[in-house]
Structures are given as structure tokens and as C-alpha cells.
C-alpha positions as CSV (number, residue, x, y, z in Angstrom):
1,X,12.5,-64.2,-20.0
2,X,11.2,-61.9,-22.8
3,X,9.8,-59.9,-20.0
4,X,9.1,-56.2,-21.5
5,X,11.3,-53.8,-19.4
6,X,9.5,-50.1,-19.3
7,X,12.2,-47.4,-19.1
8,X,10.9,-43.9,-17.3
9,X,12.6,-40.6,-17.3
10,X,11.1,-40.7,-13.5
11,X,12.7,-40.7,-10.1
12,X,11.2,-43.5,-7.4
13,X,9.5,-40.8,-5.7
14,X,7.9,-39.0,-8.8
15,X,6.7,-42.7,-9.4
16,X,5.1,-42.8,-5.8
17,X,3.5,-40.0,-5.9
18,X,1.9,-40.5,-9.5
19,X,3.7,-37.4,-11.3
20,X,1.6,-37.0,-14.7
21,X,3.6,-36.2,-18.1
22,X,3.0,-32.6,-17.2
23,X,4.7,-33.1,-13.7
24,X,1.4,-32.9,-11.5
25,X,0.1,-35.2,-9.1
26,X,-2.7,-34.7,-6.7
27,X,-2.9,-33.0,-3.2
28,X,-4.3,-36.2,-2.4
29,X,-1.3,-38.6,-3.3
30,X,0.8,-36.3,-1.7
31,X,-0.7,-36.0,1.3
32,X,-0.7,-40.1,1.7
33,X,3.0,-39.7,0.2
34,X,4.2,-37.6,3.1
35,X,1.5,-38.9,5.9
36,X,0.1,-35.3,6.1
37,X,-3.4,-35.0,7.8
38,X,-5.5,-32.5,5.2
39,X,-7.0,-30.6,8.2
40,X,-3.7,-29.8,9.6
41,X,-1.7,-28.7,6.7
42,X,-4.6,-26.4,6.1
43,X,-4.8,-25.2,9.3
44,X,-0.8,-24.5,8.9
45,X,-1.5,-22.6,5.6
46,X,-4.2,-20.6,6.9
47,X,-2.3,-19.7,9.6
48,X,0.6,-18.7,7.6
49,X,-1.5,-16.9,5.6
50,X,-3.0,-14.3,8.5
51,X,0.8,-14.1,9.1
52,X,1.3,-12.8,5.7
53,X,-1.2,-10.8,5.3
54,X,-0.7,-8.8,9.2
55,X,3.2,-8.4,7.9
56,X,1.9,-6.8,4.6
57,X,-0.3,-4.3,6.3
58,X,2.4,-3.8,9.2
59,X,5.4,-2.7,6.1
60,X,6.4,0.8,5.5
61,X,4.5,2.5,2.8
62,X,5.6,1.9,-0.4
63,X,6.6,4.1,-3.3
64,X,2.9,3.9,-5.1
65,X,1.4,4.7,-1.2
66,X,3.6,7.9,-0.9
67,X,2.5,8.8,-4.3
68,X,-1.2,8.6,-3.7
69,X,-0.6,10.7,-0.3
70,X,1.8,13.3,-2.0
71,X,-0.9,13.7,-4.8
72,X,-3.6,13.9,-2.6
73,X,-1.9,16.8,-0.6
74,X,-1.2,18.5,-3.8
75,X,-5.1,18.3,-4.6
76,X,-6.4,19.8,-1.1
77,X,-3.5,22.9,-1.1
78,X,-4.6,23.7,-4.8
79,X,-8.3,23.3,-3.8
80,X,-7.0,25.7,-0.3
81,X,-5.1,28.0,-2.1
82,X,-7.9,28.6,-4.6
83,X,-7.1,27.1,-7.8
84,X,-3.5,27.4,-9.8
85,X,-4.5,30.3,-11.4
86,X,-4.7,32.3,-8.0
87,X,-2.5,34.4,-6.5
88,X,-2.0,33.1,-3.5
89,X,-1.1,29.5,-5.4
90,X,1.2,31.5,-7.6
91,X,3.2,32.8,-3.9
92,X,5.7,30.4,-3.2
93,X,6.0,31.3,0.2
94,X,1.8,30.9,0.5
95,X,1.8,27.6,-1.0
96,X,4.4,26.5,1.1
97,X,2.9,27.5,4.0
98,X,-0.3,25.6,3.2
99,X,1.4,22.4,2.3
100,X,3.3,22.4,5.3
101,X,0.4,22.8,7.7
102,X,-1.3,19.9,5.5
103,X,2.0,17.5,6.2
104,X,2.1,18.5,9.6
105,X,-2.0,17.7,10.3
106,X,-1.0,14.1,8.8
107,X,2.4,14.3,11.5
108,X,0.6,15.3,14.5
109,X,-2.5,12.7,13.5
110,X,-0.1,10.0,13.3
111,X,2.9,11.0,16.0
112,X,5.4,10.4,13.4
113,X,8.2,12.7,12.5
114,X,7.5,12.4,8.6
115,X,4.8,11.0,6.6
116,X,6.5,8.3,4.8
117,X,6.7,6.8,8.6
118,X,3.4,5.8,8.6
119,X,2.5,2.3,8.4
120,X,0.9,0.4,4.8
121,X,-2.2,-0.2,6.8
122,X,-2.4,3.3,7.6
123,X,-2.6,5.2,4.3
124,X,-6.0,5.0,3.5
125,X,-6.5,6.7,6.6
126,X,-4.0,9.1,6.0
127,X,-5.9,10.1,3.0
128,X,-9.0,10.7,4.5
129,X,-7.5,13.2,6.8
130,X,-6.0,14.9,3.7
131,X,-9.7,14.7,2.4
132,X,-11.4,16.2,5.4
133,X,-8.5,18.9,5.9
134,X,-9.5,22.0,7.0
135,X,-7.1,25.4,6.9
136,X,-6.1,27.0,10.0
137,X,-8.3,30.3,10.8
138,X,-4.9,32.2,10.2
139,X,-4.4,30.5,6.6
140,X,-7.2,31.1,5.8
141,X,-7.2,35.3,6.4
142,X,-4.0,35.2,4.6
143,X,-5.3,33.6,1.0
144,X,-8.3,35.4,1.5
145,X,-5.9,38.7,1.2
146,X,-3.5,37.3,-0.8
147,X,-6.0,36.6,-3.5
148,X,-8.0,39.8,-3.1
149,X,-5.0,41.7,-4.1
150,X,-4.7,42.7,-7.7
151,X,-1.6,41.3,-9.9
152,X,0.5,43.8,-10.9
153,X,1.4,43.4,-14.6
């Protein structure tokens, strides 16, 4: 009759699966717990892994992915235009003209109506056709002229 009584802070089912002070158990005790077999439930995670990771790479780009394209499409029409101390950089209407055509290569690559269409999984590609960009023929007259001219001061 002066049997010790232990008193625990636990629930029956913390008890039977061995929870620790620290609230861990093992995989182990919970896999006997809950009758799992181990090669299943890790088939299940793996497979819910590949799911994750095609979903990620299916998203939209994301703010930082627009960033790196819009930066890298800033680099190549400064390199086109001929530095941002040229004329043709300094002539709005030039500079548009060659950051257009360097959207619209990414457009017609793609068949998307914008560049923020594209898919996650596509951007690094995206920014190797920014890399490899090459001016149109016509472009490439009109800097040549626009930057052989002499600013007027």
C-alpha cells in the first residue's frame, strides 16, 4: 500500500511513443507507434518531394528572378549602345529602341506576351539568351551613326 505513485506532465500517447524531456522520440518508435512500414513512408516522402520540387520549378518567376532578367537586359543595351557615356545611350528614343528589341528576342524565344510570363524553371535560360544577344543589322547602323555624331555643347 505505500506504493510510490510517479506523476508525468505526459499524455498516454507521448508515453507510448517514448517522448524525451525535450519532446523527441525516435523515427523508430513512431514508426511501431503508428504501424508504418519505413520503406513506404519513404517512398511517400520522396515522392512528395519530386512533387515539390516540379511545382517550384513550374511557379511564375518571382520578384528576385525578374530582377536578375531586368538587370541583365540593362547590362547587354548599355554594352549595345556603347557604354553610358555614349550618345546613342544618352538618346532616349535609341535606348528604347534597343531595350525593346532585347524584351522582344526573350518574347518571341519564349511565345509569351511579357517576360514576367515565363516559367521559374525557365530564367536561367532566359538569361542566356540575354547573354548571347545579338543587335539587329538595322540597330546596329543606327548607334553606329548615332555615336559617330558629335555632341553639340
Amino acid at each position: 500500500m505505500n506504493e510510490l505513485q510517479t506523476v508525468t506532465n505526459q499524455t498516454p500517447i507521448e508515453i507510448a511513443l517514448g517522448i524525451d524531456e525535450e519532446g523527441m522520440t525516435t523515427a523508430k518508435k513512431l514508426y511501431a507507434f503508428l504501424k508504418l512500414d519505413k520503406k513506404i513512408v519513404i517512398s511517400r516522402v520522396n515522392s512528395v518531394d519530386k512533387d515539390l520540387q516540379n511545382f517550384k520549378q513550374d511557379l511564375p518567376l518571382l520578384g528576385c528572378d525578374m530582377d536578375r532578367i531586368t538587370t541583365a537586359v540593362k547590362k547587354m543595351g548599355v554594352k549595345c549602345l556603347g557604354g553610358k557615356d555614349s550618345n546613342s545611350y544618352k538618346d532616349n528614343s535609341m535606348r528604347t529602341k534597343v531595350y525593346t528589341d532585347i524584351y522582344e528576342q526573350l518574347k518571341r524565344q519564349f511565345g509569351v506576351s511579357s517576360y514576367k510570363s515565363l516559367k521559374r524553371n525557365q530564367c536561367d535560360m532566359a538569361l542566356k539568351i540575354i547573354e548571347h544577344y545579338a543587335l539587329p543589322m538595322i540597330l546596329q547602323e543606327e548607334i553606329r551613326d548615332c555615336n559617330a555624331q558629335m555632341a553639340l555643347q
